[in-house]
C-alpha positions as CSV (number, residue, x, y, z in Angstrom):
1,X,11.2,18.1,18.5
2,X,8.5,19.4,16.4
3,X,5.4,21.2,18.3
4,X,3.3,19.1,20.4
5,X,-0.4,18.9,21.6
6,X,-1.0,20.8,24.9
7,X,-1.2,17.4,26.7
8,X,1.4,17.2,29.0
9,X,4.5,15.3,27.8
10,X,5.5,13.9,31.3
11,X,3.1,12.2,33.5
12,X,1.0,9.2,34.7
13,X,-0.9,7.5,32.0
14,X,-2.8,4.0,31.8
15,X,-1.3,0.7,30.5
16,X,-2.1,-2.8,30.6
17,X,0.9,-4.6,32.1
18,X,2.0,-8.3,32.6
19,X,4.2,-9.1,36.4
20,X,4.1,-12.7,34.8
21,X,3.7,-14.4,31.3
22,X,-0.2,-16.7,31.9
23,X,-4.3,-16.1,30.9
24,X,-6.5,-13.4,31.2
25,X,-5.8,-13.4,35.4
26,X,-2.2,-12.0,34.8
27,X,-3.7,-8.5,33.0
28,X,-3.6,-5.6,35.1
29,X,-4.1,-1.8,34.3
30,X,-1.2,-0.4,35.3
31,X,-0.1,3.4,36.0
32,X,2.7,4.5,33.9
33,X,5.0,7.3,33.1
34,X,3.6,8.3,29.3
35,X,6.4,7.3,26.7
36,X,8.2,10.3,25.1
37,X,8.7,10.4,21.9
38,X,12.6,10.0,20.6
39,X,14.0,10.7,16.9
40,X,12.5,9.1,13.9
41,X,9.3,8.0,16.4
42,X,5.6,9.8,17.2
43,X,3.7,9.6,20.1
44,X,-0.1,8.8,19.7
45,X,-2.7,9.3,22.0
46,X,-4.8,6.0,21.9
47,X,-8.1,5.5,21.3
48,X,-9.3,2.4,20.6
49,X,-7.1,-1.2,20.4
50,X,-8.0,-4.2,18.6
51,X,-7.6,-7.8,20.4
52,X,-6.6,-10.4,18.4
53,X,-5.4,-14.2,19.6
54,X,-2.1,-13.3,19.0
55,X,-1.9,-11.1,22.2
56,X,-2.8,-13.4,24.3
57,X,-0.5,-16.4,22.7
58,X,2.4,-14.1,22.8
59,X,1.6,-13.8,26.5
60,X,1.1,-17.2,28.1
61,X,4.7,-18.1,28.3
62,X,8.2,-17.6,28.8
63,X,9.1,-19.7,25.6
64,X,6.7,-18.1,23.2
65,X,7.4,-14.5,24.4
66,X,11.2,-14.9,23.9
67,X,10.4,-15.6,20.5
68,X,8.7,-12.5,19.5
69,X,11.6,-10.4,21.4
70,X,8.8,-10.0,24.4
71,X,10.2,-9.7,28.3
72,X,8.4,-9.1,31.7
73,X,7.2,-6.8,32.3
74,X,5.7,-7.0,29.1
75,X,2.1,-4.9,27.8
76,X,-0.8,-6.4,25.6
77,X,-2.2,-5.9,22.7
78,X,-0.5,-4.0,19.2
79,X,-3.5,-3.0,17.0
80,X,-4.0,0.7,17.8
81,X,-5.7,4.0,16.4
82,X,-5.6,7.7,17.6
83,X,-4.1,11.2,17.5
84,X,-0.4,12.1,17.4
85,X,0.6,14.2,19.8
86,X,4.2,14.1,19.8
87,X,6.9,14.4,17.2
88,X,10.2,13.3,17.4
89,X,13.2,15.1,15.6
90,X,14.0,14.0,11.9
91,X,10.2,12.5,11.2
92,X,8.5,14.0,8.6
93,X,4.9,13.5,6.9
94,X,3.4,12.9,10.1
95,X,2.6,16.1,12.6
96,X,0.3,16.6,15.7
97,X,-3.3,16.2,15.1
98,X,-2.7,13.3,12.4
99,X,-5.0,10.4,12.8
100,X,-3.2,7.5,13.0
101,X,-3.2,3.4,13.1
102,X,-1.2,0.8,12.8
103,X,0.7,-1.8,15.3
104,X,2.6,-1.3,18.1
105,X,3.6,-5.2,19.6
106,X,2.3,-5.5,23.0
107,X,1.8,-2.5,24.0
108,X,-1.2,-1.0,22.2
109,X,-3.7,-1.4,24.9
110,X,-2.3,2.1,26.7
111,X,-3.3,5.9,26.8
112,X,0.4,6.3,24.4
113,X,2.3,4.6,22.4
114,X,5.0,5.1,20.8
115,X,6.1,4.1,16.8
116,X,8.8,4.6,14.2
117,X,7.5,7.2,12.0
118,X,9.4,5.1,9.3
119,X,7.0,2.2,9.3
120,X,9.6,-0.2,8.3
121,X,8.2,-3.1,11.2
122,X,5.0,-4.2,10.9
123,X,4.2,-4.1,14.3
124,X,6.2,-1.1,14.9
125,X,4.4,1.7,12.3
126,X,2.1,4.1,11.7
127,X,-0.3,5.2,8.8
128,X,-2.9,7.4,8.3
129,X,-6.5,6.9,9.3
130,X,-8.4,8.0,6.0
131,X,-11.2,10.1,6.5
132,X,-14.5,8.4,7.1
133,X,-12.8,5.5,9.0
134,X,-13.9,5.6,12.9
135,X,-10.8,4.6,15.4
136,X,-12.6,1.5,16.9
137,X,-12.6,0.3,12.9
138,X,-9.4,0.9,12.0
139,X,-7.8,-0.2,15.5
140,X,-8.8,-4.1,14.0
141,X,-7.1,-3.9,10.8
142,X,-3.8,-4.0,11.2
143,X,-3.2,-8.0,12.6
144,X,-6.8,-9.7,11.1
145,X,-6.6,-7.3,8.2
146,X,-2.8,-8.0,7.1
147,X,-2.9,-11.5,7.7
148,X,-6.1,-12.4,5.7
149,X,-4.7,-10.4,2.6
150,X,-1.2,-12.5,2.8
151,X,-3.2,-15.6,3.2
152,X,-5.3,-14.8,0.0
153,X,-2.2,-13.9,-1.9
154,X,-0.5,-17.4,-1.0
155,X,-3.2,-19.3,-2.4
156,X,-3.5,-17.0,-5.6
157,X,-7.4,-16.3,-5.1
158,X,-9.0,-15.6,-8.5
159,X,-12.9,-14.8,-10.1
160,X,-12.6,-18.7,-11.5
161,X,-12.3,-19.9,-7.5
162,X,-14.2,-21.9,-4.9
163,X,-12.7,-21.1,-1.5
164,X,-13.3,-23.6,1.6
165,X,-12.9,-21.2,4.6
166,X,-12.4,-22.3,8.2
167,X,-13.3,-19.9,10.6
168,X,-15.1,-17.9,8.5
169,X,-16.5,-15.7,11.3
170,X,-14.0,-14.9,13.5
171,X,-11.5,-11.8,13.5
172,X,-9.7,-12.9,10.0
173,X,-12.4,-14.2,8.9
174,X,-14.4,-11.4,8.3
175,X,-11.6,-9.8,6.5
176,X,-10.7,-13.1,4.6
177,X,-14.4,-14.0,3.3
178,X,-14.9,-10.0,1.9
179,X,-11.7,-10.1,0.0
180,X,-12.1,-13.2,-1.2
181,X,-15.3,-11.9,-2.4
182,X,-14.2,-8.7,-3.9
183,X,-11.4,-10.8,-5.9
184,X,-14.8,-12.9,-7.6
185,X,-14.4,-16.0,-5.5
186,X,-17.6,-18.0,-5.0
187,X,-16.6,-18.7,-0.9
188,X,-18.1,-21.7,1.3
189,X,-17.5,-20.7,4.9
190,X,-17.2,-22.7,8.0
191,X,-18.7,-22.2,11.8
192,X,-21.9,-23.2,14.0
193,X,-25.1,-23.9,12.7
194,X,-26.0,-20.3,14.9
195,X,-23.7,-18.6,12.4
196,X,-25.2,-19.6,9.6
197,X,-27.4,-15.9,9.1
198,X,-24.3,-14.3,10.3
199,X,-21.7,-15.9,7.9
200,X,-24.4,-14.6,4.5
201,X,-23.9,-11.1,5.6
202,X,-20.5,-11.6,5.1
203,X,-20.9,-13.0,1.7
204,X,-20.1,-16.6,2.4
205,X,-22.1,-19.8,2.1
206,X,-22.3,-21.3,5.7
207,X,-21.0,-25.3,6.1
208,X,-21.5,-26.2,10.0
209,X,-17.9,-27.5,10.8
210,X,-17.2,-30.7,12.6
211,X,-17.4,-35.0,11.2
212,X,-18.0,-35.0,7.7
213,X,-16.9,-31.6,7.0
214,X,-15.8,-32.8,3.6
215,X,-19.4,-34.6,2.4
216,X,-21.5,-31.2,3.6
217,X,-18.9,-29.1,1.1
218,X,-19.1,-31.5,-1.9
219,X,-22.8,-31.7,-1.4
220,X,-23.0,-27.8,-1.3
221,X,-20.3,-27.5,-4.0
222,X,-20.9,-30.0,-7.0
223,X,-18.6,-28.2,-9.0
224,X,-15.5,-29.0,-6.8
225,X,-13.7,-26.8,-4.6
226,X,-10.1,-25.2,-5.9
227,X,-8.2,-23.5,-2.8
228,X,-9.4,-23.3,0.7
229,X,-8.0,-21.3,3.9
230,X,-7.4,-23.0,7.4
231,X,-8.0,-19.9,9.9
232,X,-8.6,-22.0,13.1
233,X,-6.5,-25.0,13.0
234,X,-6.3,-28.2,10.5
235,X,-10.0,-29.3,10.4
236,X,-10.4,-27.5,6.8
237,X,-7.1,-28.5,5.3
238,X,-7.8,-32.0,5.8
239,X,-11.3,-31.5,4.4
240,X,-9.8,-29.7,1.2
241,X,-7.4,-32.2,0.7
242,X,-10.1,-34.8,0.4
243,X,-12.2,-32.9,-2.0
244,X,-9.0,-32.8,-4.1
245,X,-7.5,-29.3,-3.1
246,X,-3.7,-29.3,-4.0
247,X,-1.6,-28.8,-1.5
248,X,0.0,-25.2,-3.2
249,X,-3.9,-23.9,-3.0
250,X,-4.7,-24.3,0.8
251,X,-3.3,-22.2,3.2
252,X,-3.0,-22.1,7.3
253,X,-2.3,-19.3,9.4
254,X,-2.5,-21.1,13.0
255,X,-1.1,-24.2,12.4
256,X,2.3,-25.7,10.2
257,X,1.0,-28.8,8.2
258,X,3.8,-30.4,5.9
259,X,3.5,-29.2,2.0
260,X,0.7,-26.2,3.0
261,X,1.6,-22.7,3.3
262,X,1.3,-20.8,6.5
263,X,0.8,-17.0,6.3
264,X,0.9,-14.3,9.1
265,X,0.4,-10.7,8.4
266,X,4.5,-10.0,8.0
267,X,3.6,-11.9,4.8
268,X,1.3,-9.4,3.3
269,X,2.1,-7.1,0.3
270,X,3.5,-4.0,0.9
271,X,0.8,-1.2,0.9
272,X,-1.9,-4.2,2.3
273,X,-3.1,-2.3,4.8
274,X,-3.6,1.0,3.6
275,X,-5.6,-0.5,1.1
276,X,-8.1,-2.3,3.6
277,X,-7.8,1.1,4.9
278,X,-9.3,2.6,1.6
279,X,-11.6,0.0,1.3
280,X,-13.1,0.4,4.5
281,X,-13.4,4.4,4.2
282,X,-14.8,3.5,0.5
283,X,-17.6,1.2,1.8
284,X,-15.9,-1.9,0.3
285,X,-15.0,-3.5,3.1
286,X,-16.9,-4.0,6.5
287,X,-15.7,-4.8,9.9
288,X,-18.1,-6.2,12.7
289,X,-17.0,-5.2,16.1
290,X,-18.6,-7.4,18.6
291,X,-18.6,-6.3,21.3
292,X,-16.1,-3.0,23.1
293,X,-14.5,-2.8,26.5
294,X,-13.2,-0.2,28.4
295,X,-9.4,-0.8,29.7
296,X,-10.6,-1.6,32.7
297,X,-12.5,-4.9,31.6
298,X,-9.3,-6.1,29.7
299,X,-9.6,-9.1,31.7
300,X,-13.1,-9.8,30.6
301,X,-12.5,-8.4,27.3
302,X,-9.9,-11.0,26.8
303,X,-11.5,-14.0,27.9
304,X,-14.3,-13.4,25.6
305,X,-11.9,-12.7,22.6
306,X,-9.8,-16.3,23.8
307,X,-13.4,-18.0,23.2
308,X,-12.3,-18.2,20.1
309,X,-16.4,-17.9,19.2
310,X,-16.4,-14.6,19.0
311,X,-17.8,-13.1,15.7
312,X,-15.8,-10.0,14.6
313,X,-13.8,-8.1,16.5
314,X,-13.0,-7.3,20.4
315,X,-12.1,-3.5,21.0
316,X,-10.6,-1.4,24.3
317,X,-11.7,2.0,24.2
318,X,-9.6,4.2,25.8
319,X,-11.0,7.8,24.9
């Protein structure tokens, strides 16, 4: 191995762990011998994880955990930043000291993780933190980041467009109404009426959600509405639909509707999330954090994130 920090490479360290798959109850903070790092992998010292409503959906049962390869006992979480300090044989381009970020599937909400150095898995990398980019920031791109650039990219998102967003405040939300912006889009967000200040900062026009979703968009948008992203459930697809949206021009990224593309951050472009990364340390791009927990609230931490209200971003500090 290459040199390493002056941290000790064998010990106890924290980790959120899961006896059994369920809600925010089953989270515990759990004392663990650190990970060592093997060839081809880095250690990284965590600072700050992002939640997303993925973790906890990954989580809540036997069936959906077997699908993403997950067994008990399991962790929580995968959007991480820190430090490497560890450096398996054969990695190069990485080297103690290196600020890091990336995804690391359930098991980011820990003192270590480790990665392939490689990067080939999307929940399984690491990149570098560009300068200018604070941990807590960059430990919520890699999920909510990924996924609203892959769900931009499926419906084609131009300067000419009128986007219908659903969920325009929440964790890809944020992401999905900046970029849309940045690509030219004129974008008509959806949430609560109490959003409303909150969803212009972003750059979106607010639309309260809810019965006649539809009439409060074409009244807003006489000029017709061209694409539109689902990001909570179905509410805005049928809504696009009948203002005329074709089918190829909506996308969903927590539900499957029949002729409408569903995106997920494995979908995104190569290089996606470096250049949120950029972005970000460029001023381009901004990501709310609302509110951050120490490991030791993950409970609480999560059940405010499961609202599904939440505006932003839900971090764990673990510096």
């Amino acid at each position: 191995m290459q040199e390493r920090s002056n941290r000790p490479s064998v010990g106890q360290s924290r980790a959120v762990r899961l006896d059994s798959f369920g809600g925010p109850d089953v989270l515990a903070v759990r004392e663990v011998l650190a990970p060592q790092a093997g060839p081809g992998q880095v250690r990284v010292r965590v600072a700050a994880a992002g939640l997303n409503p993925m973790d906890w959906f990954m989580t809540a049962d036997e069936d959906t955990a077997g699908r993403f390869g997950l067994t008990l006992p399991v962790g929580f979480g995968t959007d991480y930043a820190g430090v490497i300090d560890q450096v398996g044989d054969g990695v190069s381009g990485f080297a103690p000291g290196d600020r890091v970020f990336g995804g690391a599937l359930s098991r980011a909400v820990a003192d270590f993780v480790v990665v392939d150095a490689g990067g080939e898995k999307a929940a399984d990398e690491a990149h570098h933190t560009p300068d200018g980019v604070d941990d807590r920031i960059a430990a919520t791109l890699t999920i909510a980041g990924r996924t609203a650039s892959a769900a931009l990219a499926a419906v084609a998102l131009g300067p000419d467009d009128t986007v219908l967003i659903g969920g325009a405040g929440g964790g890809v939300g944020v992401f999905a109404v900046q970029l849309a912006r940045i690509a030219g889009a004129r974008v008509i967000g959806t949430g609560s009426l109490a959003s409303a200040d909150y969803l212009r900062e972003l750059g979106a026009e607010p639309v309260a959600y809810g019965d006649g979703l539809a009439d409060r968009v074409r009244t807003l948008a006489s000029g017709g509405v061209t694409a539109a992203l689902d990001l909570h459930g179905v509410e805005t697809v049928h809504a696009a639909r009948e203002l005329g949206v074709p089918d190829d021009r909506i996308c969903t990224i927590a539900a499957q509707v029949d002729g409408v593309a569903a995106a997920n951050g494995a979908n995104a472009a190569p290089g996606a999330l470096e250049e949120l990364a950029r972005m970000v340390a460029a001023g381009l791009l901004r990501v709310p954090v609302a509110e951050s927990f120490p490991i030791e609230e993950i409970r609480r931490a999560v059940e405010i994130q499961a609202d599904r209200h939440v505006r932003g971003k839900i971090v764990i500090d673990l510096s």
